[in-house]
N, C-alpha and C positions, 0 to 999 in steps of 0.2 A: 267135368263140367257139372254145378249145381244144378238145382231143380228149385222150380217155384212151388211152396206147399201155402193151400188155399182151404182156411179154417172155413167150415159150414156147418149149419146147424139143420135138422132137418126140416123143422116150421118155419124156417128164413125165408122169405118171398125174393130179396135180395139173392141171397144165394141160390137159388133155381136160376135165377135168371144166368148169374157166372157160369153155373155148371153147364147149364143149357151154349154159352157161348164160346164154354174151351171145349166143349164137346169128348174127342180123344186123343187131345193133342197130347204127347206125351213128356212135355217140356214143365208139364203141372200133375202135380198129384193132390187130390180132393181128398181132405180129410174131418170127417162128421164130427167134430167135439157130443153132439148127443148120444154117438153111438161107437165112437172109439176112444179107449183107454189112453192110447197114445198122444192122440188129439189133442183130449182133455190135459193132459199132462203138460204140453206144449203150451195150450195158450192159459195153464197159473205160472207155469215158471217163467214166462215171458212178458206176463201181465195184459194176457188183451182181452178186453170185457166186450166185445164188440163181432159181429161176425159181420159179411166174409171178413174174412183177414188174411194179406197175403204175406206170407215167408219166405226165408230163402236159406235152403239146405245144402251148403258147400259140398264136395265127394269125399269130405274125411266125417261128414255127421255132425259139425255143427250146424245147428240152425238158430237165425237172426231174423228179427225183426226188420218190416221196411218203411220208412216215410212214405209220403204222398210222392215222391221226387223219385222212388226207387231206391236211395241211400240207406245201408245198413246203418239201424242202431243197435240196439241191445241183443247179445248172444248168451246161446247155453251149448255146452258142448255134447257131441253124442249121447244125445236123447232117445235115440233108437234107429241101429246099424242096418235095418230092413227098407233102407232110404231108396 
């Protein structure tokens, strides 16, 4: 089963708030574009200038982009195996 990955930034007023509301559900992994490498890597190859932002990281390590709808758009493959 994938997992939902949810770009934040750490001065995001917005993203406290998400964080704040998935608490430690573990169906979401929170990941700081300000302060991880990975992060950052994710949302240039994916194109998202925009935080939160939420993803979706299938169990083989692709992870994709999602519409307002939940519908995948654009993917990158095995971006990073520690999913």
């Amino acid at each position: 089963m994938g997992k939902i990955i949810v770009l934040v930034h750490e001065k995001c007023p917005h993203c406290d708030t998400i964080k704040q509301k998935l608490g430690n559900d573990k169906r979401f992994k929170i990941m700081d574009v300000s302060k991880e490498p990975d992060a950052r890597e994710l949302a240039l190859k994916l194109g998202v200038n925009a935080v939160p932002y939420f993803l979706y990281a299938d169990e083989h390590g692709q992870v994709c982009t999602l519409d307002e709808k939940g519908n995948v758009g654009k993917c990158v493959g095995e971006v990073n195996k520690k999913r």
